[in-house]
Structures are given as C-alpha cells and as structure tokens.
C-alpha positions as CSV (number, residue, x, y, z in Angstrom):
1,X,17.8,-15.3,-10.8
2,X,16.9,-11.8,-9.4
3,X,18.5,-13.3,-5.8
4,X,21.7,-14.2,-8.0
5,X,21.8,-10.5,-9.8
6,X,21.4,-8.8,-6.6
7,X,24.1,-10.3,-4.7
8,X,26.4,-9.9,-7.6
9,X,25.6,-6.6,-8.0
10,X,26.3,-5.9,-4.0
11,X,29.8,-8.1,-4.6
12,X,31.0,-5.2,-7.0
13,X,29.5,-2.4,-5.4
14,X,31.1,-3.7,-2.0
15,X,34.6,-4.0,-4.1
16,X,34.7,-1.0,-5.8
17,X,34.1,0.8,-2.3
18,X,36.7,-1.3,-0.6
19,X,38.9,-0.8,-3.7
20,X,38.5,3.1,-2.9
21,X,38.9,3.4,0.8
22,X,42.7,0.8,0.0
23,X,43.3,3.9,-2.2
24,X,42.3,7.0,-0.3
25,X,42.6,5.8,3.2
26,X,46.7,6.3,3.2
27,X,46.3,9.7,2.2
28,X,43.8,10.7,4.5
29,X,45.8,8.9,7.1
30,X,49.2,11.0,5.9
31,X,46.9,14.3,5.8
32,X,46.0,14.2,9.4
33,X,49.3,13.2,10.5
34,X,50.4,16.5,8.7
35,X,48.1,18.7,9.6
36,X,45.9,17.6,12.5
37,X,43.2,18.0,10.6
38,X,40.2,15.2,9.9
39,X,39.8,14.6,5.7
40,X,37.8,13.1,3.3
41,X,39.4,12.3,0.2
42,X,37.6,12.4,-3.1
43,X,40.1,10.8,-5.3
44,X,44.3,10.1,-5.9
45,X,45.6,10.1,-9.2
46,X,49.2,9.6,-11.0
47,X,50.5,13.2,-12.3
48,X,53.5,13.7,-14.9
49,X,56.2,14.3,-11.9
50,X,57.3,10.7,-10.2
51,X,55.6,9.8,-7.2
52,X,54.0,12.4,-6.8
53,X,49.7,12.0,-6.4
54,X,47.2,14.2,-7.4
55,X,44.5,14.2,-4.4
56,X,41.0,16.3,-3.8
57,X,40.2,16.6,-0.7
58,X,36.3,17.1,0.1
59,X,36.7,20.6,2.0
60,X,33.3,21.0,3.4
61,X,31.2,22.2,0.2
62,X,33.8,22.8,-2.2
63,X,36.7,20.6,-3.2
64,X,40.5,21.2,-2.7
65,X,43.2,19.7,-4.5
66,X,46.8,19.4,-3.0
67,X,49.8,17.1,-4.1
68,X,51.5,14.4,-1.9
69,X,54.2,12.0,-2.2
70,X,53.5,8.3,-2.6
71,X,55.4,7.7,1.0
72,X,52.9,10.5,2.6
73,X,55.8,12.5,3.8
74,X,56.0,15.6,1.8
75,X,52.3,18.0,0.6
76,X,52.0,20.7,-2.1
77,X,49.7,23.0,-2.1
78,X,49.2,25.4,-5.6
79,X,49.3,25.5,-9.2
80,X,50.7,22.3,-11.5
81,X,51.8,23.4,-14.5
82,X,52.7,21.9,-17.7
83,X,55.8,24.1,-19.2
84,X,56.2,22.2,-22.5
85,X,52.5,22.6,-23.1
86,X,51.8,25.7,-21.2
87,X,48.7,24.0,-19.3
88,X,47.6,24.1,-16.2
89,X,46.8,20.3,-14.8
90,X,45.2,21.7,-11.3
91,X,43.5,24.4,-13.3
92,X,41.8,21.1,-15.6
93,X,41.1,19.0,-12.5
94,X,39.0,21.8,-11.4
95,X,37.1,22.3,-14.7
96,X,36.4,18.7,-14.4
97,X,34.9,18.5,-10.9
98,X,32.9,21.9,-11.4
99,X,32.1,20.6,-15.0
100,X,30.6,17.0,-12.9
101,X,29.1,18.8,-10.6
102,X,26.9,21.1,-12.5
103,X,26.2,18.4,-15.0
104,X,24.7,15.7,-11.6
105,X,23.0,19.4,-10.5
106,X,20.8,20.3,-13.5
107,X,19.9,16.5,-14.5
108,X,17.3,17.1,-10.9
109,X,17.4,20.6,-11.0
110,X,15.6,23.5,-13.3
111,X,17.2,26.7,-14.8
112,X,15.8,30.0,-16.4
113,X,16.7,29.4,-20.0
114,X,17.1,31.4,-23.1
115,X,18.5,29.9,-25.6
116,X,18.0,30.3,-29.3
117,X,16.4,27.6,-32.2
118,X,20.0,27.1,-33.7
119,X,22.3,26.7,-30.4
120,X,25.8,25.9,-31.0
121,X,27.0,26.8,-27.7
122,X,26.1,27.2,-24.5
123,X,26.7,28.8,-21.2
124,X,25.6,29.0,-17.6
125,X,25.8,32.1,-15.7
126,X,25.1,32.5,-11.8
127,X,23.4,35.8,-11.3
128,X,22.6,38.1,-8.9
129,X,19.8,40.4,-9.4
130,X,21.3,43.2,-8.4
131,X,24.5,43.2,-9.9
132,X,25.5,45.8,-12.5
133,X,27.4,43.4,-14.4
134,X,24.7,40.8,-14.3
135,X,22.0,42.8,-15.5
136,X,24.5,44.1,-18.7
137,X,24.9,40.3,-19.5
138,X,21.2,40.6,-19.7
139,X,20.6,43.4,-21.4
140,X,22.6,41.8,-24.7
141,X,20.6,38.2,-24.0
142,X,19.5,38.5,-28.0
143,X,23.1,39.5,-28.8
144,X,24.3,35.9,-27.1
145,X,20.9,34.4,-28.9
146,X,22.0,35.7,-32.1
147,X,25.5,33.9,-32.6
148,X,24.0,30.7,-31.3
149,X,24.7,31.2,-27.7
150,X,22.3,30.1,-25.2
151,X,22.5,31.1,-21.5
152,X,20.7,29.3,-18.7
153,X,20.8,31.0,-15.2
154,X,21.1,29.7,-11.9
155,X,20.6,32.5,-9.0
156,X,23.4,33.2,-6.5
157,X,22.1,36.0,-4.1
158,X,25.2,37.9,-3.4
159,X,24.2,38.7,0.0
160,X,23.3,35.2,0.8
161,X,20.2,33.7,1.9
162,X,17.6,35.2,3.9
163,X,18.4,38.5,2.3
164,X,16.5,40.8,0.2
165,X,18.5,39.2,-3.1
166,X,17.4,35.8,-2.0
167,X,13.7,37.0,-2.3
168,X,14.5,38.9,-5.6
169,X,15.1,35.9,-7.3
170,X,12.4,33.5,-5.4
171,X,10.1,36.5,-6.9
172,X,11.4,35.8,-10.5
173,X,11.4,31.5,-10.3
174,X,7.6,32.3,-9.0
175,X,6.5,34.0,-11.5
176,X,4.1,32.3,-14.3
177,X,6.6,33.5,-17.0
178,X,10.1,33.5,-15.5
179,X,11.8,34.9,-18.5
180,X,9.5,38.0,-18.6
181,X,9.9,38.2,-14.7
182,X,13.9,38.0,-15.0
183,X,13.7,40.8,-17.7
184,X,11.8,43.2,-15.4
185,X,13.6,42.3,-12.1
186,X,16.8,43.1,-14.5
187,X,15.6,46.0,-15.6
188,X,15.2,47.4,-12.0
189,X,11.4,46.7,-11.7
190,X,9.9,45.1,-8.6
191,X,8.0,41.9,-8.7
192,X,5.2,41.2,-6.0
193,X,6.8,39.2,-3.5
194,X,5.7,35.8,-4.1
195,X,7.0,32.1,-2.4
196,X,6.5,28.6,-3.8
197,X,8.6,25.5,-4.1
198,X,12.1,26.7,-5.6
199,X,15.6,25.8,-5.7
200,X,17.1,28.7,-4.7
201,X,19.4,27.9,-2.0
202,X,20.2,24.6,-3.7
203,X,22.0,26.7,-6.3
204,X,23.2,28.8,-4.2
205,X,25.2,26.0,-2.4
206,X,25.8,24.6,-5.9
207,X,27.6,28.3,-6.2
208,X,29.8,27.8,-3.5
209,X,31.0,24.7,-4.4
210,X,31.5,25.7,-8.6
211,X,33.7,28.3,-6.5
212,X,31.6,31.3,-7.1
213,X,31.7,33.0,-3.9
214,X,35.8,33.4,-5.3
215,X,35.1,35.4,-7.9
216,X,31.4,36.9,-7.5
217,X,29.1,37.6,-10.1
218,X,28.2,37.4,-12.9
219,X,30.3,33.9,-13.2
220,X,30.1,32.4,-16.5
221,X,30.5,28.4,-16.9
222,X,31.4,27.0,-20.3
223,X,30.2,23.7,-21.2
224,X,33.8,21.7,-19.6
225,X,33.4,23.1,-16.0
226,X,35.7,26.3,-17.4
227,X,34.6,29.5,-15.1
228,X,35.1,33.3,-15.9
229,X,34.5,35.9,-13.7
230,X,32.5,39.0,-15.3
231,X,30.8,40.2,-18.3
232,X,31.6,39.9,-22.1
233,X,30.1,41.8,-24.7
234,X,28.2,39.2,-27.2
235,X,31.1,38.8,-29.8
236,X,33.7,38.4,-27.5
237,X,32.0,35.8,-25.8
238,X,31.9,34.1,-28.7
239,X,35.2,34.2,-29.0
240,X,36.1,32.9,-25.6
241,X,34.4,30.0,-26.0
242,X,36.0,29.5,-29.3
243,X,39.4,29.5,-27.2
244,X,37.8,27.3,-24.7
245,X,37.4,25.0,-27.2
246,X,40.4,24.8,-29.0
247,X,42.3,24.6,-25.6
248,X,40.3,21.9,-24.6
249,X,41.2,20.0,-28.0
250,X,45.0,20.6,-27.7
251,X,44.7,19.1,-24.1
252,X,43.7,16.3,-25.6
C-alpha cells in the first residue's frame, strides 16, 4: 500500500511540474528571444486586457513582473492599472509574492517581537540600527502596543554585511534578552560584541527580495505583503492599516 501511495504521489508531483514547465516554458522561450537574456519564470496568469499574460520572472533574488502577449511577440514592462476601480493589479501581485515570501520565511525563521496581550494587528519592520527613523519607530514601541499593534523586527544592515551594522544587530539577536538589547542598541548604547548562531544575513537577503534595498529603512510590511517606506507616528499607523484593510476588502 505504501509502494502504491508513493508512486501516486510521484504521478502528480511529476504532472503538476510537467503541467508548469507546458505553461512557463513559451514564455521563457519568447523572453530570450526578445531580449537575449536567460529566464526563469515563476508563474503566467490571465489579466483583465485580452491576451495579454501576467508573468514574474525570478530575477536573481527578487521577482519581476512584466506583461506579454499570448503569441510572445509584444512585452510590457510597468504599472497595470485598474481605472474603473482605481487599483493597481501589478502593485497586488507584488503584495502577494512579498506577502508569500515572508509568511514561508518566518514559519523557519525567528523575529524580535513585541507585541501586546490584545493584538489586533500586526506589522513587520526591517530595521537598521542606526537609522534615525528606525530608532523613532522604536522609541513609540508602547504607542504601537497600546492600540493593539504588534511589531516584530527583522534586521537589514544598511550597509550590508560584513559591516559595522551587520555586527550591531548580531550584538542584539545575541543577547540573553533581545528586547532589552534592541532598546539600548536603539537608544545609542553599545553592546559587547558577541557572535552565535543567527539569521542575520538570511533576512537580510529576505530584504532584498521583499524589495527593501528600494526603499531603505525603516520598511514596514502589513500583514498582505503591503510595504511602506518610513516611519508613522502610533495613531497614524493605526490608521494605515485601517486603509490597508478596507482596500484589501474592496479588492475583493
């Protein structure tokens, strides 16, 4: 019986990739031809305007989506937008992979969390320690606490790895208390250099691919893959996530 499960398990597993590469492999095919260039193509989907394909392209770590006729002829790069419903369709396809992406991330990977008893919300912000903006976020943490907001925080060392920021925040996921050690680092304190096992650069690169290195930091990620450049005072975050949210249901 187990023989008989596992082979047709493999059947479907071996269809559904072969299913894929029927789909994709056109396009990659039509992509080269048009630009000389070699691509692997994440997925094609149907959009509003006739025979015309949404398709992400896997461009190294991040993801890229373009627009291509069914025949492979003609390829669109920019915005889609929806004029009747004022929405952006490449700006949702992006939410979606960074929202995916994050979400496959932190089921294997840790966070500094502070979030509050009663959460009704929740954000996650790559930080930097010594960004001015990032360490205001900080400074109203019981502010975002206080109308239900928690915050978890991946690091993404501004001037890359290998750099003093990179050790700043290996210093801090060291630390036997890593909220007091984020709080002090924060505040401008220095921590004893320390080193263990940490995941650092993993979120780093996870940075580059959300699309981080775009915008800098402090970038704030709602909970569908949305990303915002900057910092809000508590009540107006509230209040862009309230947006968020009622966006996301009109979309719908």
């Amino acid at each position: 019986m187990k023989s008989t499960t596992f082979s047709l398990l493999a059947i479907s597993l071996l269809s559904a990739a072969n299913a894929k590469n029927t789909q994709t492999q056109p396009y990659e095919q039509a992509i080269q031809k048009l630009t000389n260039q070699q691509v692997t193509v994440q997925s094609v989907k149907d959009t509003p305007l006739k025979d015309i394909k949404e398709v992400v392209i896997k461009n190294g770590p991040t993801n890229q989506i373009i627009y291509m006729s069914e025949n492979g002829e003609y390829l669109l790069e920019g915005k889609l937008m929806d004029m009747k419903n004022r929405t952006n369709l490449t700006e949702q396809t992006e939410n979606t992979l960074r929202h995916d992406l994050m979400e496959d991330f932190l089921k294997t990977h840790g966070s500094i969390d502070f979030l509050p008893a009663n959460m009704t919300d929740h954000i996650t912000v790559f930080t930097d320690i010594d960004c001015g903006y990032c360490r205001k976020i900080h400074q109203e943490i019981e502010g975002y606490n206080a109308l239900g907001i928690g915050v978890s925080y991946l690091f993404f060392p501004r001037a890359g790895l290998n750099t003093s920021s990179h050790q700043k925040a290996i210093n801090v996921w060291c630390a036997t208390d890593q909220q007091k050690a984020m709080t002090l680092a924060k505040n401008g304190e220095e921590l004893p250099p320390m080193m263990c096992p940490n995941p650092i650069e993993s979120q780093y690169n996870l940075g580059i691919g959300a699309g981080v290195h775009k915008v800098g930091t402090p970038a704030v990620v709602f909970a569908n893959g949305t990303m915002i450049p900057g910092y809000l005072p508590p009540q107006a975050m509230k209040q862009r996530i309230e947006q968020v949210k009622d966006h996301q249901k009109k979309s719908k």
